[in-house]
SEKESE-704140 format. One record per residue (C-alpha): chain; x, z, y. Coordinates in Angstrom, 2 decimals, always signed. Layout:
BEGIN
<kolmar=A; c1=X; c3=Z; c2=Y>
...
***
This chain:
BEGIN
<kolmar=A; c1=+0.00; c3=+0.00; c2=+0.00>
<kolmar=A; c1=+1.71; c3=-0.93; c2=+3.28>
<kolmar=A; c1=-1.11; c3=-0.67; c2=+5.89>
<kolmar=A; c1=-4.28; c3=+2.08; c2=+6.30>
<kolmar=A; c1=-6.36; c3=+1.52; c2=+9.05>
<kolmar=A; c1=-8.05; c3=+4.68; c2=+10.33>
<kolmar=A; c1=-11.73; c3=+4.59; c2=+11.67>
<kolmar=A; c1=-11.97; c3=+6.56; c2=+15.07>
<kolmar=A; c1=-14.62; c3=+6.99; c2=+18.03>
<kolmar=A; c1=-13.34; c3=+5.63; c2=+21.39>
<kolmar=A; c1=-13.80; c3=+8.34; c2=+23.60>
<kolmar=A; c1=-10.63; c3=+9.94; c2=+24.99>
<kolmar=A; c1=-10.40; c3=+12.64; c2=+22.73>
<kolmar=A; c1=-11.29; c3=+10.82; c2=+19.49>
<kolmar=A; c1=-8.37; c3=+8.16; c2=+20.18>
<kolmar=A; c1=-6.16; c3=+11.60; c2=+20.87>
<kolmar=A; c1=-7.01; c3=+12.53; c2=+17.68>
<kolmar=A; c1=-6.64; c3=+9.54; c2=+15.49>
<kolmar=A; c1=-3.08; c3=+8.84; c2=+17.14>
<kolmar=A; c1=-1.96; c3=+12.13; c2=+16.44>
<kolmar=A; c1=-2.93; c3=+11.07; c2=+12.74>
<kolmar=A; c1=-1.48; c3=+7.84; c2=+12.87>
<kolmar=A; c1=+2.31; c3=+9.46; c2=+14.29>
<kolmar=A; c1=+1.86; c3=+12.09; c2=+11.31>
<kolmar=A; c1=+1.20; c3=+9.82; c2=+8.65>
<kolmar=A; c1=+4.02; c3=+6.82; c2=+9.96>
<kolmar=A; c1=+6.48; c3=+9.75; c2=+10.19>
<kolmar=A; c1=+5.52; c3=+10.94; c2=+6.76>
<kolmar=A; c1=+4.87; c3=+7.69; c2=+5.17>
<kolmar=A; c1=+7.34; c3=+4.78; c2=+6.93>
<kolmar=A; c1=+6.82; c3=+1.99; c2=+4.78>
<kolmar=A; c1=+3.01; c3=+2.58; c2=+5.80>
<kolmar=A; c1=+1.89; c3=+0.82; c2=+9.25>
<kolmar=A; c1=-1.37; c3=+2.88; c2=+10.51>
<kolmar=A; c1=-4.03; c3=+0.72; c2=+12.59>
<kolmar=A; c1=-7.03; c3=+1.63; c2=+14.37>
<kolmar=A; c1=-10.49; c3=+0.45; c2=+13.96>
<kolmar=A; c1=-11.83; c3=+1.53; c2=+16.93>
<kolmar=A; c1=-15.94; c3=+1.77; c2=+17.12>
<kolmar=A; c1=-18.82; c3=+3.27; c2=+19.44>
<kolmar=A; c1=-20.92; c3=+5.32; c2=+18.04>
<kolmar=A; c1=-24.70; c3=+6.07; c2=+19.17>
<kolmar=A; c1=-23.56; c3=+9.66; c2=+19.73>
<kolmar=A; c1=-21.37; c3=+7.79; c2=+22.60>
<kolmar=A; c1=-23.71; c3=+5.27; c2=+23.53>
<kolmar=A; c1=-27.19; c3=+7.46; c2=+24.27>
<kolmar=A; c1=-26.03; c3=+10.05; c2=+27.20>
<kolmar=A; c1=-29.65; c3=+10.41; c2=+28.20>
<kolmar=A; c1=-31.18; c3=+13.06; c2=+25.91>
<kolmar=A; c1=-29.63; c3=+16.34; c2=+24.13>
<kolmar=A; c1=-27.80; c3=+15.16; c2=+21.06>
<kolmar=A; c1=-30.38; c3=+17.08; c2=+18.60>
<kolmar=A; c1=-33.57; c3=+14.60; c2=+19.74>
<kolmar=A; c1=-31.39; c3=+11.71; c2=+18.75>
<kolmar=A; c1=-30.27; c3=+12.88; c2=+15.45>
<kolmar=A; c1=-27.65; c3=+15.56; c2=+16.02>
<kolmar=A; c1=-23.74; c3=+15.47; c2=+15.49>
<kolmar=A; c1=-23.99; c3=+13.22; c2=+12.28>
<kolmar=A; c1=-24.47; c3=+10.31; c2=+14.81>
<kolmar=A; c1=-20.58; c3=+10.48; c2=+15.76>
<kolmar=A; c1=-20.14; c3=+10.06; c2=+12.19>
<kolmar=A; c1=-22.29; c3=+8.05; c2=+10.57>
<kolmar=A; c1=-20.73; c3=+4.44; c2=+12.24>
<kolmar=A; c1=-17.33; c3=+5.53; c2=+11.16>
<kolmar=A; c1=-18.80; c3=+6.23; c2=+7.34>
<kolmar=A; c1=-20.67; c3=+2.96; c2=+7.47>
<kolmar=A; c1=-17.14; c3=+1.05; c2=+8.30>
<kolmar=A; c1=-15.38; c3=+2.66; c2=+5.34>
<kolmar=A; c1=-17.97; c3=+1.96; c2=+2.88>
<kolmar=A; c1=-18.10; c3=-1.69; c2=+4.01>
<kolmar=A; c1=-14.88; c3=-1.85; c2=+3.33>
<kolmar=A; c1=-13.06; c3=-2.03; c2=+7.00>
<kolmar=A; c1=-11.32; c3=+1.21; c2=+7.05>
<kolmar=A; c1=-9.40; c3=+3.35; c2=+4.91>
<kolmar=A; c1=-10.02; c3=+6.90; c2=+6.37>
<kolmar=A; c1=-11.80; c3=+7.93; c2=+9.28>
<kolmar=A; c1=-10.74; c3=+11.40; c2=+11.48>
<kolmar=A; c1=-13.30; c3=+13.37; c2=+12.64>
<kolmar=A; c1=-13.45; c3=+16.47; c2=+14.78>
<kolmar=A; c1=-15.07; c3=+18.42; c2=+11.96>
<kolmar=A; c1=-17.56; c3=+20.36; c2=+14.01>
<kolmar=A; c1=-19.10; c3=+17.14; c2=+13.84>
<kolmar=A; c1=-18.96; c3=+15.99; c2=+9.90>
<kolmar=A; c1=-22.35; c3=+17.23; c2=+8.10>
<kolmar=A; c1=-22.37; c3=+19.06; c2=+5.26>
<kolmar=A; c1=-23.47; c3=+16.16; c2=+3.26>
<kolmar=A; c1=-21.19; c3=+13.58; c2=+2.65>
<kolmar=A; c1=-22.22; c3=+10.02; c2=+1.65>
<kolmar=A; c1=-21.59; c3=+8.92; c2=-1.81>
<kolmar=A; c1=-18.56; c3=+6.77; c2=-1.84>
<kolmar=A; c1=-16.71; c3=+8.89; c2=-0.03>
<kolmar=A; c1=-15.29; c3=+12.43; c2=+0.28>
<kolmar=A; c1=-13.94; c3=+14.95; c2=+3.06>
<kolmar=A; c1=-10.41; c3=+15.76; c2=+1.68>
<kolmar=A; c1=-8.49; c3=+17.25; c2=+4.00>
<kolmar=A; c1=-8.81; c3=+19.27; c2=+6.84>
<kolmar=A; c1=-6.18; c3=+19.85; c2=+9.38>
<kolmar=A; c1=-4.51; c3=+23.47; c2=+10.44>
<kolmar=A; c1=-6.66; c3=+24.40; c2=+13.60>
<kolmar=A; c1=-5.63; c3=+24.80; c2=+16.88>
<kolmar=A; c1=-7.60; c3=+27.57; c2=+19.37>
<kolmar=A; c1=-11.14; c3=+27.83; c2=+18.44>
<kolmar=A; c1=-12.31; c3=+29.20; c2=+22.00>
<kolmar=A; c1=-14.77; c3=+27.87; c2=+24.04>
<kolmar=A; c1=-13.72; c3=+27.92; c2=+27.69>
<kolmar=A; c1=-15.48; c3=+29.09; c2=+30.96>
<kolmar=A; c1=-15.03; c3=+26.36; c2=+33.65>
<kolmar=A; c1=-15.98; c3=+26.38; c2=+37.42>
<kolmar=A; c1=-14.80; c3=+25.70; c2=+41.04>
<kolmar=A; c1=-16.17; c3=+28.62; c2=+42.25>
<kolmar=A; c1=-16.46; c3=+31.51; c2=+40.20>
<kolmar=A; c1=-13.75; c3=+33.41; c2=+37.93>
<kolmar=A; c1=-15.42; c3=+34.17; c2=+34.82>
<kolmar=A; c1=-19.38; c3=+34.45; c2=+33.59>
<kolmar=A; c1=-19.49; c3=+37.71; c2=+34.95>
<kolmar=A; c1=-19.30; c3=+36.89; c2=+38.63>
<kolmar=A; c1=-21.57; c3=+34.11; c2=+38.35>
<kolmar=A; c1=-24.30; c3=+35.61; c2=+40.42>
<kolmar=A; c1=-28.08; c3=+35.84; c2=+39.34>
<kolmar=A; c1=-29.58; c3=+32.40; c2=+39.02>
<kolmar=A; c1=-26.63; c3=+30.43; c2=+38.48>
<kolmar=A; c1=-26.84; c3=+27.16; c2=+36.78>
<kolmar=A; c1=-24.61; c3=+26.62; c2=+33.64>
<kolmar=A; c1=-24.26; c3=+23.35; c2=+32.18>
<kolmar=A; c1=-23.66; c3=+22.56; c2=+28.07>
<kolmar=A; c1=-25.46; c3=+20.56; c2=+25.73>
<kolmar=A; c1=-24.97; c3=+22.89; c2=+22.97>
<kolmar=A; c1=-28.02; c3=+24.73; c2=+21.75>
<kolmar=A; c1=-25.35; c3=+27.36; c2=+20.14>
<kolmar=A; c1=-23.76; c3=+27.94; c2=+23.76>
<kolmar=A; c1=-27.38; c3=+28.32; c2=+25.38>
<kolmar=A; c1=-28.31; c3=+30.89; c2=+23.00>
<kolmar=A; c1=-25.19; c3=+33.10; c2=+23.64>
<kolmar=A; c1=-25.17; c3=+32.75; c2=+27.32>
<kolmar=A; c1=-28.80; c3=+33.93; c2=+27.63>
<kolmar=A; c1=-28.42; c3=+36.44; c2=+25.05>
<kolmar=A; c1=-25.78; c3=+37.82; c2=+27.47>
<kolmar=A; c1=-26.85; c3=+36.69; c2=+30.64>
<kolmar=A; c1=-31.07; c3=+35.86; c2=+30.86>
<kolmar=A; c1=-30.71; c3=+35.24; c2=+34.45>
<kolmar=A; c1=-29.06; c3=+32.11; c2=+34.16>
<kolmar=A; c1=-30.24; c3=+28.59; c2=+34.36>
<kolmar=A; c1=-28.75; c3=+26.28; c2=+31.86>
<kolmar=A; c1=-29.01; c3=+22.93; c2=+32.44>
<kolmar=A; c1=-27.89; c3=+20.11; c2=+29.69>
<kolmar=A; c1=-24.52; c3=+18.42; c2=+30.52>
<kolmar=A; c1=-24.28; c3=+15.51; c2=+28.42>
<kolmar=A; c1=-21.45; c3=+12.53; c2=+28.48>
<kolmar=A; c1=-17.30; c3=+12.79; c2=+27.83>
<kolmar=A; c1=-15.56; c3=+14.96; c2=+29.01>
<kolmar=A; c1=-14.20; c3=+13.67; c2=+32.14>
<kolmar=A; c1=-17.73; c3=+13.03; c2=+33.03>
<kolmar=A; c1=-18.59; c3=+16.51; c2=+32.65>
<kolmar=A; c1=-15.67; c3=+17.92; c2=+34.72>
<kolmar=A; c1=-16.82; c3=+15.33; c2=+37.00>
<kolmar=A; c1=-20.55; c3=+16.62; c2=+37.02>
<kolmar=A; c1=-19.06; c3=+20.56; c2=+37.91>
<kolmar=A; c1=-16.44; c3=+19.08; c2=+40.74>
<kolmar=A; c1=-19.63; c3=+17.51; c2=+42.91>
<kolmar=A; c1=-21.27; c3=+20.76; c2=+42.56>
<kolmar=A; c1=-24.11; c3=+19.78; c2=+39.99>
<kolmar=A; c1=-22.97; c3=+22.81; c2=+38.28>
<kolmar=A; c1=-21.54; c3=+26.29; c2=+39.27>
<kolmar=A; c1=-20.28; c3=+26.24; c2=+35.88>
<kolmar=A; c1=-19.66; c3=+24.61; c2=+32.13>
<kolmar=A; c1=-18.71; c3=+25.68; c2=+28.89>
<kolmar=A; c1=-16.18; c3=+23.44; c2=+26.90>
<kolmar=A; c1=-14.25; c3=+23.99; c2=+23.87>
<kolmar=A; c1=-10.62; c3=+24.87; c2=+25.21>
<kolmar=A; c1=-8.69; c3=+22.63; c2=+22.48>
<kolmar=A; c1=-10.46; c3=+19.37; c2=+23.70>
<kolmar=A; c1=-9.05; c3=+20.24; c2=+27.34>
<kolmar=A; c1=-5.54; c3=+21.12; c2=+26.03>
<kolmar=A; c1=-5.04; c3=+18.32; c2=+24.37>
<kolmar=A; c1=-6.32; c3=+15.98; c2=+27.06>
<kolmar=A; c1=-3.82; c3=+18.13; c2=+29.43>
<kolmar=A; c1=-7.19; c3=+19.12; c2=+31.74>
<kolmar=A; c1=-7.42; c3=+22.76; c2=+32.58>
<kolmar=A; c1=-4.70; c3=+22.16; c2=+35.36>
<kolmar=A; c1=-7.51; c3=+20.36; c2=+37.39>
<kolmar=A; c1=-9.56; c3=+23.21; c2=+37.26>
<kolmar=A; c1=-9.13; c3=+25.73; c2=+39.58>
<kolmar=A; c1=-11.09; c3=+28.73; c2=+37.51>
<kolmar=A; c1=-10.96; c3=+28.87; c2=+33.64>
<kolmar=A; c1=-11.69; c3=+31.94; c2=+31.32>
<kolmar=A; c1=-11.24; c3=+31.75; c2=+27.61>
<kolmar=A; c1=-14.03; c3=+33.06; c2=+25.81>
<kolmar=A; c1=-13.14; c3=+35.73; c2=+23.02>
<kolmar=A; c1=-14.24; c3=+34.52; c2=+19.79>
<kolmar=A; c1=-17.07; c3=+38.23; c2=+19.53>
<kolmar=A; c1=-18.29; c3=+36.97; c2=+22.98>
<kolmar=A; c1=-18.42; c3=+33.00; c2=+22.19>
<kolmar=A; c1=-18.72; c3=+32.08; c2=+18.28>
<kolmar=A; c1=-17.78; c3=+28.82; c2=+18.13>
<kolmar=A; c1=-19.36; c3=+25.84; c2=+15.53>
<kolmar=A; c1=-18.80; c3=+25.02; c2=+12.17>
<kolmar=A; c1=-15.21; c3=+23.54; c2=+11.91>
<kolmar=A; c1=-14.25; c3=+23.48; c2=+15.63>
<kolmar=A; c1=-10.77; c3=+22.70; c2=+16.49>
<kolmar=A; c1=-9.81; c3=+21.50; c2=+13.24>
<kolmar=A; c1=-9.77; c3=+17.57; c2=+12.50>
<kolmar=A; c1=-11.17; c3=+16.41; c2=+9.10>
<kolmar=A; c1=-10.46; c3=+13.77; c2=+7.37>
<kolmar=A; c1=-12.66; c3=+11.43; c2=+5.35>
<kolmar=A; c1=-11.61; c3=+8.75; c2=+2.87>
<kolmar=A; c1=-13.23; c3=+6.30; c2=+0.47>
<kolmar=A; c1=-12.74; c3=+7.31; c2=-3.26>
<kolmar=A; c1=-10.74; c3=+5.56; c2=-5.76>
<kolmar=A; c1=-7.28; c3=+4.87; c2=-4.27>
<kolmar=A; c1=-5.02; c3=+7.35; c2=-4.71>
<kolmar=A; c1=-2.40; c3=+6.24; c2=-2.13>
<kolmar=A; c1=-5.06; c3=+7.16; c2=+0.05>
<kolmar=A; c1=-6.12; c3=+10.59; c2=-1.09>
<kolmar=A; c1=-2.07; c3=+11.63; c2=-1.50>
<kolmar=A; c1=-1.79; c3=+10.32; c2=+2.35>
<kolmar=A; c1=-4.70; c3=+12.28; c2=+3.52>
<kolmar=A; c1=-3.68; c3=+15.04; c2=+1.39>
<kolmar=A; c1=-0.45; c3=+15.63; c2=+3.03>
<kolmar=A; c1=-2.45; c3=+16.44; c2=+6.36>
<kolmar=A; c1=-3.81; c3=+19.20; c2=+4.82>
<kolmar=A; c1=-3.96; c3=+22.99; c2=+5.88>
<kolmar=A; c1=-4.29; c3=+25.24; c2=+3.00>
<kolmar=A; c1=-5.76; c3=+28.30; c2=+5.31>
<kolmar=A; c1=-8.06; c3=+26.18; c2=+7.56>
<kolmar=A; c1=-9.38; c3=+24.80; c2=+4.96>
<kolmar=A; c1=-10.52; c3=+27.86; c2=+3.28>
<kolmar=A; c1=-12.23; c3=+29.07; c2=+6.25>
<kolmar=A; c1=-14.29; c3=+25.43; c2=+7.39>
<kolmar=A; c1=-15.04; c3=+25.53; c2=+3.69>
<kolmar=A; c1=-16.44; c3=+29.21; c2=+4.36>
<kolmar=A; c1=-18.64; c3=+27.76; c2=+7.28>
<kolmar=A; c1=-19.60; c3=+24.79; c2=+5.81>
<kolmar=A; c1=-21.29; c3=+26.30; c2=+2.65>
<kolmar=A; c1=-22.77; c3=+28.65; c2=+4.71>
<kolmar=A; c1=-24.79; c3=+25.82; c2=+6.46>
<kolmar=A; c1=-25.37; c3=+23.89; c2=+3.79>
<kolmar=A; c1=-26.67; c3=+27.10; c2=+2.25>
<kolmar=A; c1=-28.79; c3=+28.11; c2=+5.24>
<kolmar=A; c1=-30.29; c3=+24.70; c2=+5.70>
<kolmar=A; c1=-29.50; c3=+24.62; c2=+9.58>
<kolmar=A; c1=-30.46; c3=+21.77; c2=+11.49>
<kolmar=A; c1=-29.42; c3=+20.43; c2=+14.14>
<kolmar=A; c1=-32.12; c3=+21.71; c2=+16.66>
<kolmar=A; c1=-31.32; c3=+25.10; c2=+15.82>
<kolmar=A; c1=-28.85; c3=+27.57; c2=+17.39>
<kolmar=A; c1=-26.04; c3=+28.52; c2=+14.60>
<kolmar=A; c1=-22.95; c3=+30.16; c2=+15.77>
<kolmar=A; c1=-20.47; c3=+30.41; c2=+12.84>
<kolmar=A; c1=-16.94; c3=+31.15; c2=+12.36>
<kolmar=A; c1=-14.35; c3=+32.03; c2=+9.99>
<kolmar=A; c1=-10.61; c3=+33.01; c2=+10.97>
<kolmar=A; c1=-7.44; c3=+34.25; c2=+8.53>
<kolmar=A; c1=-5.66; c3=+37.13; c2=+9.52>
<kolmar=A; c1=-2.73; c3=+38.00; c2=+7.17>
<kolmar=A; c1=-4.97; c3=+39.16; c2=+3.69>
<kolmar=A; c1=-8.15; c3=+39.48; c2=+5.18>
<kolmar=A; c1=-11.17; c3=+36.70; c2=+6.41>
<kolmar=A; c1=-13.42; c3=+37.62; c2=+9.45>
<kolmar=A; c1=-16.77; c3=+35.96; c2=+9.59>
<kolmar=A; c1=-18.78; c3=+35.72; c2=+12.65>
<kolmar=A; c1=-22.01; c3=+34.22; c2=+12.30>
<kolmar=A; c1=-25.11; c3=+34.45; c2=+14.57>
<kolmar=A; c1=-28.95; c3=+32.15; c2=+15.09>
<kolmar=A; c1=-31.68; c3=+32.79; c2=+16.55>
<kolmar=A; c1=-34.02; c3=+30.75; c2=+19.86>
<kolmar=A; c1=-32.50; c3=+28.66; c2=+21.85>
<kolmar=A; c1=-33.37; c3=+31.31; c2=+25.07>
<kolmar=A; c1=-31.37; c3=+34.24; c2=+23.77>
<kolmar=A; c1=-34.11; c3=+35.73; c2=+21.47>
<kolmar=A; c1=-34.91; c3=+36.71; c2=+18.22>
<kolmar=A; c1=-31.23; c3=+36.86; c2=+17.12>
<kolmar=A; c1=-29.78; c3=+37.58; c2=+13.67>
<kolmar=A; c1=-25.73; c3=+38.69; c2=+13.97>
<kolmar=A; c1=-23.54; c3=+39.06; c2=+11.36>
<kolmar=A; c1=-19.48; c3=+40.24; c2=+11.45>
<kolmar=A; c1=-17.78; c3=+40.65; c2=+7.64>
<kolmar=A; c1=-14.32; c3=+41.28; c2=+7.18>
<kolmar=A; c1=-13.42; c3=+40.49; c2=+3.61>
<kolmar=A; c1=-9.97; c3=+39.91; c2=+1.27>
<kolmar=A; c1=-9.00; c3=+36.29; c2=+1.49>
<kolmar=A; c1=-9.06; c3=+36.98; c2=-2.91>
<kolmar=A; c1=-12.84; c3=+37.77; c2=-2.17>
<kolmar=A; c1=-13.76; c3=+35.35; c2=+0.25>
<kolmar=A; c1=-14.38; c3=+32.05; c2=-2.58>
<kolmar=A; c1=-18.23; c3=+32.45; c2=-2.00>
<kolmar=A; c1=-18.57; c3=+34.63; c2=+0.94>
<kolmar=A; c1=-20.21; c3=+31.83; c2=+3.17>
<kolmar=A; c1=-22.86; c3=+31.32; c2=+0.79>
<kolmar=A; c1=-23.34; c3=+34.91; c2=+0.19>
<kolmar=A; c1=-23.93; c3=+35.68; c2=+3.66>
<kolmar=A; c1=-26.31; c3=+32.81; c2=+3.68>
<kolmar=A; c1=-27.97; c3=+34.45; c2=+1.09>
<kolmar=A; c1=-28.33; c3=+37.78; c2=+2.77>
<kolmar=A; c1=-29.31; c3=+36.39; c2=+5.89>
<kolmar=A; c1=-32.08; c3=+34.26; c2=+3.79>
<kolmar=A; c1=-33.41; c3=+37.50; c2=+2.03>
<kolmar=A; c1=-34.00; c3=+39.29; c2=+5.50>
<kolmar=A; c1=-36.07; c3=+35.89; c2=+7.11>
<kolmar=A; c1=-33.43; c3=+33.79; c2=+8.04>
<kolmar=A; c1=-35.21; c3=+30.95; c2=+7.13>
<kolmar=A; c1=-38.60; c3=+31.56; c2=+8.86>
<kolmar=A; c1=-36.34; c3=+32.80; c2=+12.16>
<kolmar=A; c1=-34.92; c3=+29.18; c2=+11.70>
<kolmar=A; c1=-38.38; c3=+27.39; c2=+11.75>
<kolmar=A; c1=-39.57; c3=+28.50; c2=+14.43>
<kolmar=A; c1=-36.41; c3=+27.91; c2=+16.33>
<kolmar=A; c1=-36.87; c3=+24.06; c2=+15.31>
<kolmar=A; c1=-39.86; c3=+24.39; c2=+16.69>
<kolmar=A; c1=-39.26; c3=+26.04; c2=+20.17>
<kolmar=A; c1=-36.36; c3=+24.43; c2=+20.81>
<kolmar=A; c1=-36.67; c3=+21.17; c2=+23.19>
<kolmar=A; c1=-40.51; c3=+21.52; c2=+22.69>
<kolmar=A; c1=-41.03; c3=+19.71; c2=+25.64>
<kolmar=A; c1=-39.09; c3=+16.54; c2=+24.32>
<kolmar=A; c1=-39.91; c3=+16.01; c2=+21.13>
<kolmar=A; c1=-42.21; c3=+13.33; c2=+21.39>
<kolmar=A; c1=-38.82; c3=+11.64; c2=+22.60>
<kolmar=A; c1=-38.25; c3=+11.54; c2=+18.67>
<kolmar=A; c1=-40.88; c3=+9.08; c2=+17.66>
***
């Protein structure tokens, strides 16, 4: 095998990702030559309505799948927050890479942190995860949907649209943005519980050739994979969709895993919480258990009903 061609969004970020692949695998593999097949996705394309009425994160995925099973791409990299638990047959998630900071990251040009935002303020994020935390915290606030890339949202909180956003820090870092912006305040990770996967890449291949697995095999973070595998079967287990507010979140500190996990409405209500510290030798099931628990104590109906609240006012957008 002497060329792999990598499927990739084009947004800024997703070509900072697959070339960061690309240098890894060339400096691993020389004899290979890495190309890009670079596509728009309808996640990219429709910046008009909150990403849950037009299908959720699997539409920054599903383009890139649909090229690899037709056969014009070997692997595709994905920020993982945004594979699905279900994976198309044909093709498997096999690696996932170490991850960076998993913070999300206060942003404004006026205030220092989300405590000095006064009463009233208007936050912008898209995320129904975010919204629920922020209200949980802070009911006074207005929060407003902030859709498009990410230069276009920095752009949105510069003219003022905004008195502040909430981004994932490692998307900024990487992009070299947080200089622009004259307040930023990391979010601890018991404040702010992050997505599913976030700040770890994953990376998805067609099945059957083995150069291929062994390649995307050698990207692979042992630890970082056992806690996305932790959030992702917790998911799965649970069911969530994409219209309802999950916060979940697994980290490795020397011999033990902490799990943060919380869901509930959209406006800071009716919240189920969960912290578990566990040995890493005990942790092999622990996002299904969890799910399980938090299933057995209404989980499920607390879930429903958040489907049901949440954008109530657009959902005829879906038809």
């Amino acid at each position: 095998m002497d060329k792999l061609v990598i499927a990739t969004r084009v947004s800024d970020l997703a070509l900072w990702q697959a070339y960061h692949i690309k240098d890894r695998v060339e400096a691993t593999f020389p004899e290979v030559t890495v190309e890009l097949n670079k596509i728009v996705s309808n996640g990219d394309k429709v910046l008009d309505k909150p990403l849950a009425l037009i299908g959720g994160k699997g539409h920054f995925t599903k383009e890139l799948e649909d090229e690899m099973l037709a056969g014009n791409a070997d692997i595709a990299v994905h920020s993982l927050k945004d594979v699905p638990t279900y994976i198309p047959e044909g093709l498997e998630l096999v690696a996932v890479t170490q991850r960076q900071d998993q913070s999300d990251v206060f942003l404004s040009h006026t205030y220092a942190t989300l405590e000095d935002l006064p009463q009233g303020a208007v936050v912008g994020t898209t995320s129904l995860r975010r919204r629920m935390q922020l209200l949980q915290q802070r009911p006074d606030l207005k929060v407003k949907d902030l859709r498009g890339n990410v230069n276009t949202r920095l752009r949105k909180l510069q003219e003022g649209q905004y008195d502040a956003i909430i981004l994932a820090w490692i998307g900024l870092s990487r992009l070299d943005l947080l200089k622009d912006i004259p307040y930023t305040d990391k979010l601890s990770l018991d404040m702010m519980i992050p997505p599913m996967g976030q700040a770890a890449l994953g990376i998805e291949i067609v099945c059957g050739n083995d150069k291929v697995r062994e390649i995307a095999e050698s990207l692979k973070d042992v630890d970082t994979f056992i806690c996305t595998q932790i959030e992702r079967d917790f998911i799965s287990k649970i069911g969530a969709g994409c219209s309802a507010p999950v916060a979940c979140n697994a980290v490795k500190n020397g011999d033990e895993i902490t799990f943060r996990i919380m869901l509930g409405f959209p406006d800071g209500t009716n919240i189920m919480q969960e912290k578990v510290i566990v040995n890493v030798n005990e942790s092999k099931n622990l996002g299904s258990e969890v799910a399980a628990r938090m299933i057995k104590n209404g989980a499920l109906d607390l879930l429903k009903n958040a489907e049901e609240v949440a954008f109530k006012d657009e959902m005829p957008q879906r038809l």
